[in-house]
C-alpha positions in Angstrom: 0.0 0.0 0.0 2.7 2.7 1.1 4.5 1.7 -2.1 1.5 2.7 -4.3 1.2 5.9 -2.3 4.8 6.7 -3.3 4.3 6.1 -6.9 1.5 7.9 -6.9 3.4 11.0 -5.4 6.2 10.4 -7.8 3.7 10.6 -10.9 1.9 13.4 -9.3 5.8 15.7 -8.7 7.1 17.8 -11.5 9.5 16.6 -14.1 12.7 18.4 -14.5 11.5 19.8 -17.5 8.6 21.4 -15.6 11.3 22.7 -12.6 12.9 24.2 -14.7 10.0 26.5 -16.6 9.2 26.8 -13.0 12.6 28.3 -12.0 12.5 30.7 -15.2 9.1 31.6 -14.8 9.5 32.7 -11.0 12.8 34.5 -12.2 10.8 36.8 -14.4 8.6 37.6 -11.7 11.1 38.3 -9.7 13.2 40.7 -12.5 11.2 41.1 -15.5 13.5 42.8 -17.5 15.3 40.5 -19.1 12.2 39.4 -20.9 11.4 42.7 -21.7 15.2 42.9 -23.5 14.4 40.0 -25.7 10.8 41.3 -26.7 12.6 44.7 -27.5 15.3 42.9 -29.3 12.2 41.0 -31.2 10.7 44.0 -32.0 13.3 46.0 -33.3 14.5 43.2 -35.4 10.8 42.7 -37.0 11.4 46.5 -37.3 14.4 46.6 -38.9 13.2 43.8 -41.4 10.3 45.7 -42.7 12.7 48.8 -42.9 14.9 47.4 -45.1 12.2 45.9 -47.1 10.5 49.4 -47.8 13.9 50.5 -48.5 14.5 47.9 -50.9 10.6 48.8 -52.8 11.1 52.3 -52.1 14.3 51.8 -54.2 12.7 49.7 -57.1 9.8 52.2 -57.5 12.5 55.0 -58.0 14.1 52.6 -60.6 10.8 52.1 -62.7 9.7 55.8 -62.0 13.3 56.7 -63.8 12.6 53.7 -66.5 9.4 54.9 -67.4 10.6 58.3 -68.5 13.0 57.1 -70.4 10.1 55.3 -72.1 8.1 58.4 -72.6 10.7 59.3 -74.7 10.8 56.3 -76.6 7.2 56.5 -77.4 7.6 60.2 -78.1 9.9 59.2 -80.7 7.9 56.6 -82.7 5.2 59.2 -82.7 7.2 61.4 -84.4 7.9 59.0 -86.9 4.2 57.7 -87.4 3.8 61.7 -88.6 6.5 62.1 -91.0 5.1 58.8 -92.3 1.8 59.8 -92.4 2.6 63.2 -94.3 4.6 61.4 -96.7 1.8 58.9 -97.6 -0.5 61.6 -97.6 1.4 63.6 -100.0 2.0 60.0 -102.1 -1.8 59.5 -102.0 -2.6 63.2 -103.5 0.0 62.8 -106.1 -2.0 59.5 -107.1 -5.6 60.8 -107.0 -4.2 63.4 -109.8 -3.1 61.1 -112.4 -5.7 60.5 -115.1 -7.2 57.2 -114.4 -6.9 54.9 -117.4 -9.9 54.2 -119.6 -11.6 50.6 -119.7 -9.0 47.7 -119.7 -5.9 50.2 -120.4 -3.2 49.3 -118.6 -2.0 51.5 -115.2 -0.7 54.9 -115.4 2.8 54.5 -114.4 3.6 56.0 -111.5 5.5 59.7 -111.7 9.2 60.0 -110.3 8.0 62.0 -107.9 5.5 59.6 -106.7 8.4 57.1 -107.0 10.9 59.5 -104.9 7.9 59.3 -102.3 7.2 55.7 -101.9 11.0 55.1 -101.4 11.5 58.1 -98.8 8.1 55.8 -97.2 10.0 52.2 -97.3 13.3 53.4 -96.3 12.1 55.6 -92.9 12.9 54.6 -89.6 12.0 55.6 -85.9 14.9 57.8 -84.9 15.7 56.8 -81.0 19.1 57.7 -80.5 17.9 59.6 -77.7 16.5 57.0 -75.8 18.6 54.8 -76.6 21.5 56.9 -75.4 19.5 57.2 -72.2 18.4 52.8 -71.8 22.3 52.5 -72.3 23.2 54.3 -69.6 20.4 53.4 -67.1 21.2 49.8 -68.1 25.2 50.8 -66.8 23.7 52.4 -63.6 21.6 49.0 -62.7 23.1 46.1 -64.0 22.3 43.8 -61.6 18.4 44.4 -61.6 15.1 43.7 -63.5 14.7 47.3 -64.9 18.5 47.5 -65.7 18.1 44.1 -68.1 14.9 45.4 -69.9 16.7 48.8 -70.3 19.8 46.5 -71.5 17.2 44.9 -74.1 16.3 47.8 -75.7 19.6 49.3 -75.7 21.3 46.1 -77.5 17.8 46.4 -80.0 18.5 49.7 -81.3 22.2 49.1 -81.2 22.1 46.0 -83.3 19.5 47.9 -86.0 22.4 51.0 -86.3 24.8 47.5 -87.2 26.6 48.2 -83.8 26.7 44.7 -83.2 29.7 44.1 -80.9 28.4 46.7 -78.6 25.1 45.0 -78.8 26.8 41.6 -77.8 28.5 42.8 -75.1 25.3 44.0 -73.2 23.5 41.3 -73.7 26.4 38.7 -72.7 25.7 40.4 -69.5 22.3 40.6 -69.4 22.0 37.1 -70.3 24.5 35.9 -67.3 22.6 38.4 -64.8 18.8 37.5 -65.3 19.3 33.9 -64.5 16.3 35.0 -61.8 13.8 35.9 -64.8 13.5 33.0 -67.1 11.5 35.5 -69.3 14.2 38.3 -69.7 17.5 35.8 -69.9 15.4 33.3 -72.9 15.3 37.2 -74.7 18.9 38.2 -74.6 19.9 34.6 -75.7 17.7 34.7 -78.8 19.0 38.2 -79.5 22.9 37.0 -78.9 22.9 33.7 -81.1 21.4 36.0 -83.8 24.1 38.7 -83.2 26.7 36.3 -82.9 25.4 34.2 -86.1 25.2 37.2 -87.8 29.1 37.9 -87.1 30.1 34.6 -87.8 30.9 33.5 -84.6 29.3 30.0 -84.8 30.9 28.1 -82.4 30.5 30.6 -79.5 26.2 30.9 -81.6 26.0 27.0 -80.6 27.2 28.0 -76.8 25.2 30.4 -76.2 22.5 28.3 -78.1 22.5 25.3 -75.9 22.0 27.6 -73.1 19.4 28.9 -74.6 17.7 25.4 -75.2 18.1 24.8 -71.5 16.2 27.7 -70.3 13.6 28.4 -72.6 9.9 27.3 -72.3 8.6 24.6 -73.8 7.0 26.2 -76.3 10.6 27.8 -77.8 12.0 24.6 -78.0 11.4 24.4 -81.5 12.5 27.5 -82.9 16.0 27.2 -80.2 16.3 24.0 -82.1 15.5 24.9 -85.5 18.2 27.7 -84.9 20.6 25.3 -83.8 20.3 23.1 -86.7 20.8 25.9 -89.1 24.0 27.1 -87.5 25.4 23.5 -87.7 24.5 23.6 -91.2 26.6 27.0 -91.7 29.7 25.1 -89.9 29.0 22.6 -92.7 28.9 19.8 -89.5 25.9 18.2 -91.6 26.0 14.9 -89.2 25.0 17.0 -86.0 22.6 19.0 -88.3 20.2 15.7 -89.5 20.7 14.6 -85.9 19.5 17.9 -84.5 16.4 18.6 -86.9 15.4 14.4 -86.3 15.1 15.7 -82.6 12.7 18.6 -84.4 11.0 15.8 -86.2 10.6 13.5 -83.6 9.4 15.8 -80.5 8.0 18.7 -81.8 6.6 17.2 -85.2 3.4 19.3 -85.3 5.4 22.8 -84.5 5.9 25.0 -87.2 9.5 24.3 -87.2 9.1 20.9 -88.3 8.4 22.0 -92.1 11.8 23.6 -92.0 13.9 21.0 -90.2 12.4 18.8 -93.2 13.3 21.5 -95.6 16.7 21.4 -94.4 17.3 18.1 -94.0 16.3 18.0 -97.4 19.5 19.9 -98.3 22.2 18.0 -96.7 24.6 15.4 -98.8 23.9 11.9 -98.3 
């Protein structure tokens, strides 16, 4: 009987565990300061979290604030050039409604040189942004290492490729491409736009790099076309074996894309 008692007084004791919540517990009572230390110490480091991270938003708004200028401009400029198109067509379309129409199944009136003169002046103008581009460039150098910096990067290396600046092109988007890693969206975009550079330079082998890259990051529904391109710059390097086996991948995985027609077309042209 006494020995069930004593069990029962040992199950009914605290644990250690519980002595010792016990022992911290009645040391707060007794000096609750150091509790109050670590709640301010809490506190100030929840504070100090949400600082940073408004600085950190406060910082990107600034950056897209700054961005978004630099796109007024840009849209400023292709307005400009919508106009000058639009007077020239205008002043093509008068010149035409003056000719003499011909009579019953006559053939055309031929067009006058000056009508000529205006329909090339039509084909060969272009949006002028070197002032905006002048400005993406040097945002893009001021934020490398962001999401607005890339897209200002983009557009930069666009223009710059157009005015056949094409190593100054590369460059930026060699960067842009190793930086934006974090955005799927903006690194599959410089990769396209490099391989083309670099194909267009005649730097295959670093093209086919840079391409395979590209194969690895780009969404499913790219694949194709990052393919296709692939193929064709093996067929440049005359490696016609890796070409066949490169547009049988086209054939086989992606045989209703659009690309498949021209992997056929090319394998079409290789020696047998």
């Amino acid at each position: 009987m006494s020995s069930q008692k004593s069990k029962e007084l040992h199950l009914k004791g605290p644990d250690a565990f519980q002595v010792k919540v016990g022992d911290f517990l009645a040391g707060i009572a007794q000096n609750p300061k150091p509790l109050f230390a670590v709640i301010t110490l809490l506190l100030a480091a929840l504070a100090a979290g949400y600082g940073i991270r408004y600085v950190v938003e406060q910082k990107e708004m600034a950056r897209r604030s700054e961005l978004s200028k630099i796109d007024a401009i840009y849209e400023d400029e292709l307005k400009n050039f919508n106009k000058a198109r639009e007077a020239l067509e205008k002043q093509r379309d008068t010149l035409k409604a003056a000719q003499p129409k011909p009579a019953g199944e006559a053939k055309p009136v031929e067009e006058t040189p000056e009508i000529k003169s205006l329909s090339q002046k039509i084909a060969e103008l272009k949006p002028d942004h070197s002032a905006s581009a002048d400005k993406y460039k040097a945002y893009y150098s001021a934020h490398p290492n962001s999401a607005e910096g890339w897209v200002a990067g983009l557009r930069y290396a666009s223009f710059a490729a157009e005015q056949n600046k094409l190593e100054d092109a590369q460059k930026v988007l060699e960067e842009v491409s190793r930086n934006s890693k974090s955005h799927p969206v903006l690194q599959t975009q410089s990769l396209m736009m490099l391989v083309s550079i670099l194909t267009d330079r005649g730097e295959l082998d670093k093209a086919l790099e840079y391409n395979d890259t590209l194969i690895n990051v780009v969404a499913d529904d790219l694949k194709p076309r990052a393919l296709l391109t692939k193929a064709q710059i093996q067929y440049l390097k005359k490696d016609y074996a890796n070409t066949r086996t490169t547009a049988t991948e086209i054939l086989t995985k992606h045989e209703n894309s659009p690309e498949a027609d021209r992997a056929r077309s090319l394998v079409a042209l290789l020696p047998e």
